[in-house]
N, C-alpha and C positions, 0 to 999 in steps of 0.2 A: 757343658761347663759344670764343676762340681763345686759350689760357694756353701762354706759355713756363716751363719752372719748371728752376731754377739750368743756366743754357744758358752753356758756354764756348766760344769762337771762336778760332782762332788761326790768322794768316799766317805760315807759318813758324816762327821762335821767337816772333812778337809775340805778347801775348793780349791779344785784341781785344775779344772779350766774356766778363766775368768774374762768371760766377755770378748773369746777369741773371732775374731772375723778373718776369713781366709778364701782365699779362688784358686782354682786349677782350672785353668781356660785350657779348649780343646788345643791339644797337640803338642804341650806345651810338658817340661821339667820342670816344678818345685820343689824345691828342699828345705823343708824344715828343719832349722838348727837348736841347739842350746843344750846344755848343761844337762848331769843324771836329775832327774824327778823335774824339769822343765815344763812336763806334759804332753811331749812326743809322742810318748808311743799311746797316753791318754787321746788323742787327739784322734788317730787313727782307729783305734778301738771305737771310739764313737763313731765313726763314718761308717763303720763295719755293724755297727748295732750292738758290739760286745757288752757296751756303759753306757747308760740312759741321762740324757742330759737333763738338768733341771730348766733351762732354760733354753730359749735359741729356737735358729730355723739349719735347717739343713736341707741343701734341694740338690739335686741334679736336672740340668736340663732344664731349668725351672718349675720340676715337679717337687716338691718337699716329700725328704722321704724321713718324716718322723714318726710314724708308725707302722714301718715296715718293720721285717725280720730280716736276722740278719742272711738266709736263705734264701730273702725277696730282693735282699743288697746287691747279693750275689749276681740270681738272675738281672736286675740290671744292668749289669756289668759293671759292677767295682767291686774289684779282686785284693785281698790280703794278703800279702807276701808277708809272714808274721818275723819278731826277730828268734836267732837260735835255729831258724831254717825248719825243724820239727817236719823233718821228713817220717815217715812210717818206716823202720830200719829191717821190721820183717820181712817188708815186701822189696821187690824189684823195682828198678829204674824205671821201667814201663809201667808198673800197674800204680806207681806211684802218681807218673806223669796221666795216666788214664782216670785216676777217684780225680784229677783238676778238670773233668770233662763233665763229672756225678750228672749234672744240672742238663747238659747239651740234650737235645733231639738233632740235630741237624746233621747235614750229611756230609759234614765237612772237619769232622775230627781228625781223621787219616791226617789228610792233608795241612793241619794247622799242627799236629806229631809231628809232620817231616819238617816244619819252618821251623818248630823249636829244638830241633838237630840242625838244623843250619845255623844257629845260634849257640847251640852247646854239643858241638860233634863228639865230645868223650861221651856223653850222656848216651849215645850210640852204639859207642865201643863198649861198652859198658850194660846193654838195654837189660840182661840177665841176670845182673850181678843185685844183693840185696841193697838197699840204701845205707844200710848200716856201714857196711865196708868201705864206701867210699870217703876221698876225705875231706875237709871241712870245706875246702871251695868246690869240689864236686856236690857238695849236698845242698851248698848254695844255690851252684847251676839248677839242680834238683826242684831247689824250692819256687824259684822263680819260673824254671818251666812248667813245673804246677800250676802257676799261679796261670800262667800265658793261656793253658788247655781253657780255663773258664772263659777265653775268647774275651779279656776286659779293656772296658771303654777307659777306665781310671785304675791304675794298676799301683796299690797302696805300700811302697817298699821302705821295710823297718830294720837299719842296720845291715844294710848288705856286704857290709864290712867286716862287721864286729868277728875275731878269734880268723881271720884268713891274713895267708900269706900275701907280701904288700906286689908279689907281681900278679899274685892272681886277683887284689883287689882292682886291680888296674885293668886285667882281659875285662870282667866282671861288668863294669864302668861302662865299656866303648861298648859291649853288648845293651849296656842299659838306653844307652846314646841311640845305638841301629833300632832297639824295640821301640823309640819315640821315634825316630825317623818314619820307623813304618805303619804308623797312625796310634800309638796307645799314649794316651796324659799320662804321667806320672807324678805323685805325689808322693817324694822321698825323703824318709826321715836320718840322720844321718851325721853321727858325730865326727865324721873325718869331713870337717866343715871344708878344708883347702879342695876335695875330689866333690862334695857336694855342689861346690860355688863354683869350679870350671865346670860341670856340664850341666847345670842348671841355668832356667830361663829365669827365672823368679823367685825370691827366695824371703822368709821367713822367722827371725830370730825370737825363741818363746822363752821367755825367763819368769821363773813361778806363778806359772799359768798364763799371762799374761802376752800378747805380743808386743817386745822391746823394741823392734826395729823390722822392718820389710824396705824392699826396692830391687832393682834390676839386679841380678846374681854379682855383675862383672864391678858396677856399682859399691854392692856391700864388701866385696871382697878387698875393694882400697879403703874402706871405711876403718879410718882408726882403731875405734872402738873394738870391732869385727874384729880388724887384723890382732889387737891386744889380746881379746877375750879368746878364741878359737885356732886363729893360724900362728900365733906362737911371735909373732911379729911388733 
């Protein structure tokens, strides 16, 4: 289980995150919602070790990792699927999905390669081709089986939507769905809040640092407010 408990952020004099508490219990989808400069993708970044919090605990597992690197994060198993995808465009399909292994000794990389081609079979068709060429939902696919190679316990996704086509936001989704089915947490940030709140477990609304509202996905999604603010309703 990865819980933040009252985490303060701040760039400079801003505070960015203000006394956020949050959980991703095993097995489970969260989505964090809300608005541009909300603290999204601040939020993430700190779990990642990118921004140093002024405040707060941050544990997995019940281990606190406040004075880990974010290289120590990593090997823990909690993987940053960043937004913008930021694949490496000079390299290959393959060598791109192999630097998400850097960390591995085990002998089980081959075989965790061919699960995230069962998950993204263009990725496949494709193993030769540079990243650069591909296009914006294939470098999605890209990113996220990057992220899958580092083998993560909590797999940290920011904008898997953002600049993609809305069928391929959609293959995108039910993949995210099969990768929690088959054991990885997710902690999803995510402003097409109507696709974050159908396949999320648990969900999170951040409004200028702040958490405004949390509760059951299916819950927030009839919630007035919710429907006003987000689904356009």
């Amino acid at each position: 289980m990865l819980k933040l408990s009252d985490v303060h952020v701040f760039y400079g004099h801003v505070h960015a995150l203000k006394g956020v508490n949050l959980t991703v219990e095993d097995g489970k989808i969260v989505s964090l919602l809300g608005g541009n400069g909300a603290g999204k993708s601040t939020t993430l970044k700190m779990i990642s070790r990118l921004v140093q919090p002024k405040k707060g605990n941050y544990e997995i597992d019940g281990k606190s990792l406040m004075k880990d690197s974010p290289s120590q994060v990593v090997k823990k198993g909690i993987i940053h699927c960043p937004e913008n995808r930021r694949v490496f465009p000079l390299l290959t399909v393959e060598e791109n999905l192999m630097i998400g292994a850097y960390n591995r000794r085990d002998k089980h990389i081959k075989e965790d390669l061919q699960k995230v081609f069962t998950y993204f079979p263009r990725l496949k068709e494709r193993i030769k081709q540079k990243a650069g060429t591909l296009s914006g939902g294939e470098q999605q696919m890209l990113a996220i089986g990057r992220s899958l190679m580092g083998k993560p316990k909590v797999l940290l996704l920011d904008e898997p939507s953002l600049g993609i086509a809305p069928i391929l936001v959609k293959e995108i989704f039910e993949i995210v769905k099969q990768i929690n089915k088959d054991g990885t947490s997710v902690l999803l940030v995510e402003q097409n809040a109507h696709m974050a709140l159908s396949i999320s477990d648990y969900s999170y609304v951040l409004e200028n640092g702040h958490i405004a509202l949390e509760g059951n996905s299916q819950e927030l999604k009839d919630n007035d407010e919710v429907r006003r603010l987000y689904l356009g309703g």
